[in-house]
Structures are given as structure tokens and as C-alpha cells.
N, C-alpha and C positions, 0 to 999 in steps of 0.2 A: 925855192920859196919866193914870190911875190913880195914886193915892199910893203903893201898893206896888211899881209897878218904878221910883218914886224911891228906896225903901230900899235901905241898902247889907245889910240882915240878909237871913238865909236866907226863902225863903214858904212860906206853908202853906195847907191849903185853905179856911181863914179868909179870906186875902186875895185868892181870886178866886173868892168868897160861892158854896163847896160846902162842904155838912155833912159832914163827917168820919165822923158817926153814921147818915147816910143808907143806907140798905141797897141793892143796888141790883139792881134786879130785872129777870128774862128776858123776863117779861108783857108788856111794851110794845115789845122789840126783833123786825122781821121776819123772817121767815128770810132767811140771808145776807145780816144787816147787821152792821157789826162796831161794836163799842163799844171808846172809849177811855177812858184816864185822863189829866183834862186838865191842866195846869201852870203856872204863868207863872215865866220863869227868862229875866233879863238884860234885861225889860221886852217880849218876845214870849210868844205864849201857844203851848202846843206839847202833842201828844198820843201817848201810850205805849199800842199794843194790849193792851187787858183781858188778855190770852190771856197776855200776859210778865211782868202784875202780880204779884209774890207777896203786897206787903202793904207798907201805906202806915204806918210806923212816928214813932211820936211820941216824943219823951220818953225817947233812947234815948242813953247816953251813949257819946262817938264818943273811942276812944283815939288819939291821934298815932303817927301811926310817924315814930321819926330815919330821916334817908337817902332818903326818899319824895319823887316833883317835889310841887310848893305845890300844884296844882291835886289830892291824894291827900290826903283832910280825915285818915285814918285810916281805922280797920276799929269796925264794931258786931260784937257776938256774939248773934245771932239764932235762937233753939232749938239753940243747941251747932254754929250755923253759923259761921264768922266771913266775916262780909261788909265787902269793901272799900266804900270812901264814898268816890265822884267829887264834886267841886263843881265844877258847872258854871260856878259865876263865876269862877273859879279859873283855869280848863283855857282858859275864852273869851274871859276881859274882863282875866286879868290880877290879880285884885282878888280874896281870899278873903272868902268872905261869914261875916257873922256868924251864929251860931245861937244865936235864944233858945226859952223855952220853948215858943212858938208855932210851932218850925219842924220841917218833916217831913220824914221821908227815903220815898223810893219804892225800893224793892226788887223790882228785875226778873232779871228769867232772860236773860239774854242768850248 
């Protein structure tokens, strides 16, 4: 087991050694092969279709909503969007995770 799914804090893609800055290119994928965006959350590692990614947000500060279950961190405001923020250690394990500056949110289309 990795040091990072011993943390109780949020991950980011620091902690499962992907560069955040990497660009990622269609050149080496075949036709009809699908890419994901990969994760580790609650000490499993897990994969979100490219295709539902909007964008892997750093450094975004997350407002509380009163009235909301634990496992609803708050909403971000993303280009005049307001996006809700699931934690998934929250909704799974019970347990809100911490977020510091290292930690990222994944914003998908569902």
C-alpha cells in the first residue's frame, strides 16, 4: 500500500506520479481505444472516460453549503458555472477528506 491512500487529505495527481502539466496527446492512442483519467480515492485506483472530463481543477476554493448531506464538500464557480463537489470519502468511507493545496477536483459531465 502506497503512502497516499494511508492519507486522510484529499489526492491529487502528485500522488499517483501523473504530471498535471503533461499534455496528452491522440498520437499514440489506436482507433477505437478509449482513454481515461486515472484517480486513487479511498486507497483504490479508478478511471473516469476522457470523453466526461471537463477539467481537472487545482486550487479552487470550495464554499459550504448549511443543510447539504457530509458527503456534499460544497459547490466551486467554474467560468460562471457553479459546480457541485461530491467527496467521495465522504459519500463511502464515512470520513470527509481533508483538502490542501495539493488537492484536485475532477469535473465531469455526467
Amino acid at each position: 500500500m502506497n503512502s497516499a491512500a494511508l492519507s486522510p487529505r484529499a489526492l491529487s495527481l502528485e500522488d499517483i506520479d501523473l504530471d498535471p502539466d503533461d499534455e496528452i496527446s491522440d498520437s499514440h492512442v489506436r482507433d477505437g481505444a478509449r482513454q481515461f483519467v486515472a484517480f486513487e480515492a479511498l486507497g483504490e485506483v479508478y478511471g473516469i472516460d476522457l470523453g466526461r472530463v471537463i477539467e481537472i481543477a487545482h486550487s479552487i476554493k470550495i464554499t459550504r453549503l448549511p443543510g447539504t448531506p457530509p458527503f456534499i464538500a460544497g459547490i466551486i464557480t467554474l467560468r460562471g458555472a457553479v459546480i457541485p463537489v461530491v467527496d467521495l470519502q465522504a459519500k463511502f468511507a464515512s470520513a470527509p477528506a481533508e483538502y490542501g493545496p495539493r488537492s484536485g477536483i475532477i469535473v465531469v459531465q455526467i
